[in-house]
N, C-alpha and C positions, 0 to 999 in steps of 0.2 A: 499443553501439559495439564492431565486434573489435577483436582486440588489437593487429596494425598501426598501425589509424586513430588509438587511442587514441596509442600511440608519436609519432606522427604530430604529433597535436594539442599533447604534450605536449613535444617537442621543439621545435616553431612560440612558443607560449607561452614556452618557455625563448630561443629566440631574441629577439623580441620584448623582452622582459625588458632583455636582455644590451644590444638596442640604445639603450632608456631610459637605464640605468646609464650607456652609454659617452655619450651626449648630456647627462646630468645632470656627471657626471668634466670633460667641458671646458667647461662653462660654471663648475666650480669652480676648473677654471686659468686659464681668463681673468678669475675675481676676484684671485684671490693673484697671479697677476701682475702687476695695475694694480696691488694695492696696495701690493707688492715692484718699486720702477722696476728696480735692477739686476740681479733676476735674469730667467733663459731662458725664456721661455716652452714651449719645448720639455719644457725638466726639468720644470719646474710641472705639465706635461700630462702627463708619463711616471709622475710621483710620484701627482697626482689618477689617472691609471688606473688603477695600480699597486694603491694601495691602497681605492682606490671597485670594482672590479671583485675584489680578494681578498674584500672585505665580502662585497658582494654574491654570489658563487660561495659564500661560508662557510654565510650564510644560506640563501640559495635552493635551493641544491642538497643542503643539510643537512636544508630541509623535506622535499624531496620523499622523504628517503630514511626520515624519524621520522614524517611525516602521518599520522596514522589515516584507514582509508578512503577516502582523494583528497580529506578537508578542507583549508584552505586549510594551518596547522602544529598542530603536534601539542599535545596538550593538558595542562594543569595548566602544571607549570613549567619543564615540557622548554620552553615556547617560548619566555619570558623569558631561559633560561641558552642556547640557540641563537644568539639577538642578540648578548647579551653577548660570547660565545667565538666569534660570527663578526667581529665588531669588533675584538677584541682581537688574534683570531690576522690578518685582515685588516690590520689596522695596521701588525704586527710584518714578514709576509708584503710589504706593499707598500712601504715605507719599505727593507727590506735589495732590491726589486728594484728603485728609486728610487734608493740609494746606490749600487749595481753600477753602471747607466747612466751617472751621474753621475760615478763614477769617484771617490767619496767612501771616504776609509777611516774618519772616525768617523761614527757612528750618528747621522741623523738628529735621533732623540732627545734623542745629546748634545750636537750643535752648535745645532739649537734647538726646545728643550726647550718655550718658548712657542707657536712655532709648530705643535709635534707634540700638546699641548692643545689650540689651536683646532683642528686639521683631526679631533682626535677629541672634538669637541661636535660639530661639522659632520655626522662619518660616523657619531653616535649617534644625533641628529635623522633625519639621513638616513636612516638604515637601520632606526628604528624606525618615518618614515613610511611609508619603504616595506615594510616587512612589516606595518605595520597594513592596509594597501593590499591586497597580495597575499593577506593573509588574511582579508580582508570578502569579496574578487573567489573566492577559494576555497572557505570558506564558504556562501557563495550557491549558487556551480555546484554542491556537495556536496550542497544543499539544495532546489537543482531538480531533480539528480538522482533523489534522494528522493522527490520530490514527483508526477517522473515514473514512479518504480518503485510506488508508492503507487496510481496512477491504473491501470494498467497490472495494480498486483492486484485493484482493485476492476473492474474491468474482464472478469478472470478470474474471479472471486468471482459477477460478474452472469451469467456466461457457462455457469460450473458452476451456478446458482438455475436458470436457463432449464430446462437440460439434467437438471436434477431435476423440475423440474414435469411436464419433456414427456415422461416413460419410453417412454424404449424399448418394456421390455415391453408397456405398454399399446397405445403405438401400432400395434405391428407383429402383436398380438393382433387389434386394431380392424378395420386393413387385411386379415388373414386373413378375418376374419368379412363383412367387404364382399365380399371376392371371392367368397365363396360362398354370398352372399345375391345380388349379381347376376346367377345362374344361375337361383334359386328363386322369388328374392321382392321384382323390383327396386324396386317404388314403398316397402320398407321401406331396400331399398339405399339409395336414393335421400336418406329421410329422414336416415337414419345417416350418412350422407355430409355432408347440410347439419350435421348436430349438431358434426360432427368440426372444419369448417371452421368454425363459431361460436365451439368451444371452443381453439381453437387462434388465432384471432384474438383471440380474449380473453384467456388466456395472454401470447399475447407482447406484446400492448398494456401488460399489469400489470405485466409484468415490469419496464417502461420507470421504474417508481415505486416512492420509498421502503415510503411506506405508502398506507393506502386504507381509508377506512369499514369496518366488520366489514359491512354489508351487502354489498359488493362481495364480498368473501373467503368469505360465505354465496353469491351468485350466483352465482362460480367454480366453484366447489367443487358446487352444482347443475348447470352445466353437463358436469361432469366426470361428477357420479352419473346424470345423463340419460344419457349414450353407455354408461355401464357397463350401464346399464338395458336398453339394446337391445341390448348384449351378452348379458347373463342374464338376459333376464326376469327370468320372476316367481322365480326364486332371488337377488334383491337386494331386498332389503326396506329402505326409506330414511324416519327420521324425522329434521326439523331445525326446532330450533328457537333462535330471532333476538328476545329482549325485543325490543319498540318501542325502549327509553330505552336502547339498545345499542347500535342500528342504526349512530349515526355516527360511534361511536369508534374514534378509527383503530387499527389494527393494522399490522404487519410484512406487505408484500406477499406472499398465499399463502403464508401462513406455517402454514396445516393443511393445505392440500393434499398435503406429504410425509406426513401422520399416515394423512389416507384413503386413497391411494394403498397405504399399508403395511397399513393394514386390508383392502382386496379382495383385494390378492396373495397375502398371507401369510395372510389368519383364513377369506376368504370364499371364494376362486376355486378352491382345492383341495378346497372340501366340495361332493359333488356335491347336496346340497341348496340349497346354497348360505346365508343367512343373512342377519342384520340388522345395520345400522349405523347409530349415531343421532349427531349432531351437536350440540352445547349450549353455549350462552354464558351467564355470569350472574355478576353481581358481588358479591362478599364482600368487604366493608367496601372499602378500597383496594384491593383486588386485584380484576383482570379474571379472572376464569378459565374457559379454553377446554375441550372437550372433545369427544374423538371413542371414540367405544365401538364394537366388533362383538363379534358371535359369533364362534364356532370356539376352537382350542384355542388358550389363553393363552399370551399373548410376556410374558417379563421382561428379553430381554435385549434394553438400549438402542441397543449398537454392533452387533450380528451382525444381526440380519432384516433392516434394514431399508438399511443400509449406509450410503450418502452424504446420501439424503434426510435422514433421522433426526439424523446427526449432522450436517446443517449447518443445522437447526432447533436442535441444540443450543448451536450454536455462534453463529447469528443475537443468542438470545433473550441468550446471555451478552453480547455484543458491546454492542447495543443498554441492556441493563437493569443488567448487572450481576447482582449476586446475587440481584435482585429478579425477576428473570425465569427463571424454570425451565421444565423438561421431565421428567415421568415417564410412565414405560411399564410395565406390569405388570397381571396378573390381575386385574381385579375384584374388588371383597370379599364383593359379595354373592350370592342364592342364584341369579343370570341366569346368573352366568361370566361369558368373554369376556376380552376384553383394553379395558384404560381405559389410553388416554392423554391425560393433563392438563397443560394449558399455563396457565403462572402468569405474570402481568406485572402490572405496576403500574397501576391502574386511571384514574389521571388524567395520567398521563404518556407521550406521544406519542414512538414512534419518531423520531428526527433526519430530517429532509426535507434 
């Protein structure tokens, strides 16, 4: 909402309000005056305004000025002492513009001191129903707010996962490589083209889902290595392997597809021999643990190669698992080289759907 509209809304609301109080104010002077026969009805309704409408301004306009964040009032004991010192100063405030009108030179207070009791049990009930009121009706709206700034990041968050699976680089690679196999080689054009549009409707289909079988995230991820395969030949060399008794545990949707993705670009694509990549799943004790390996020259560092894929696999697995779920990137230890990256999760515990 701009800033206007919100003014806008905020001042309606405050209006509103204001017309409640002055309709609750005369239905409190036509009590006190059936139950006072001689006096004015007039004064009774000048005095109920007087001081129903100071409370109210004390309050109301006291919150909006202490609210945290556009909640309904402000929090701990600022909103208890708000009430209080709007009632009190309210009273004092409405009672000396009640005795002006009236044309009274002693206080209210001291000609009837019973009376100025009940109308402040009256305007205590009052004024604390009604900001319990205004403060549930605030609360809420704060709270949908929330709820819609929440949706709206998750939303973004799906938006940025998409726009990580479907790299650029790769694509506009892929597209190069069509265009100039339609000149040479089009029944291969042809085939690259169907691969492209299977892997891209498979993408954004998964994309729509929490999570998904490790076999699905194994077929993806196949799809993915098929089209790079008719990109480089025989310079991508691709093993993958999927236990049976693995197959249907679910995972975080293409949740290694940033891993492989960072392994062609960064370990395979700039060797012109090009190289090997193998894929592995397999479980230790509680833990699921993922892994994607290539050749070429070793990555250690997490945040710079691989940029936004890498870290928002790092930040997925924190999200979802907690501490229980990691990411590591770094050389291999043994005598192949390459770069290992291994993903840890909890082996019996399912991403939130």
């Amino acid at each position: 909402m701009s800033f206007p509209a919100r003014v806008r809304s905020q001042r309606a609301a405050l209006a509103r309000r204001a017309l409640i109080t002055l309709v609750f104010n005369t239905l409190v002077a036509l009590t006190l005056w059936q139950a006072d026969a001689g006096s004015r009805f007039l004064v009774q309704w000048i005095y109920s305004q007087a001081i129903g409408l100071s409370i109210w301004a004390g309050i109301d306009i006291g919150r909006l000025a202490f609210a945290d964040a556009g909640r309904g009032f402000p929090p701990g004991w600022r909103t208890p002492a708000l009430v209080i010192a709007g009632i009190v100063v309210g009273l004092w405030l409405g009672s000396a513009v009640g005795d002006w009108f009236s044309g009274q030179s002693v206080p209210l207070w001291a000609r009837a001191p019973h009376g100025v009791l009940g109308i402040a049990a009256l305007s205590t009930l009052a004024g604390v129903g009604f900001s319990y009121y205004y403060h549930a009706r605030g609360t809420l709206a704060w709270q949908e707010a929330q709820l819609q700034g929440a949706l709206r990041s998750a939303a973004e968050a799906r938006l940025k996962l998409l726009e990580s699976q479907l790299e650029p680089h790769m694509l506009f690679n892929t597209l190069a490589n069509l265009r100039a196999l339609i000149a040479v080689d089009p029944p291969r054009a042809q085939a690259m083209l169907d691969r492209l549009i299977t892997f891209l409707r498979a993408t954004l289909s998964a994309s729509q889902t929490p999570t998904h079988p490790l076999r699905e995230e194994f077929a993806r991820l196949a799809d993915y290595l098929t089209l790079m395969g008719m990109r480089m030949g025989d310079r991508l060399q691709v093993r993958m392997n999927l236990p049976a008794e693995l197959a249907e545990r679910h995972v975080p949707t293409l949740l290694l597809q940033p891993l492989v993705e960072n392994a062609i670009r960064h370990g395979l694509e700039p060797s012109p021999g090009g190289g090997w990549i193998e894929i592995d799943a397999r479980q230790d004790d509680d833990t699921l643990v993922l892994s994607v390996r290539n050749s070429g020259e070793p990555m250690a560092d997490l945040a710079r190669p691989g940029g936004f894929g890498l870290a928002q696999v790092h930040e997925r697995l924190a999200t979802l698992y907690g501490t229980r779920g990691r990411l590591a990137l770094g050389p291999a230890a043994d005598a192949r080289g390459g770069t290992l990256a291994l993903v840890t999760l909890p082996a019996h515990a399912n991403a939130p759907h």
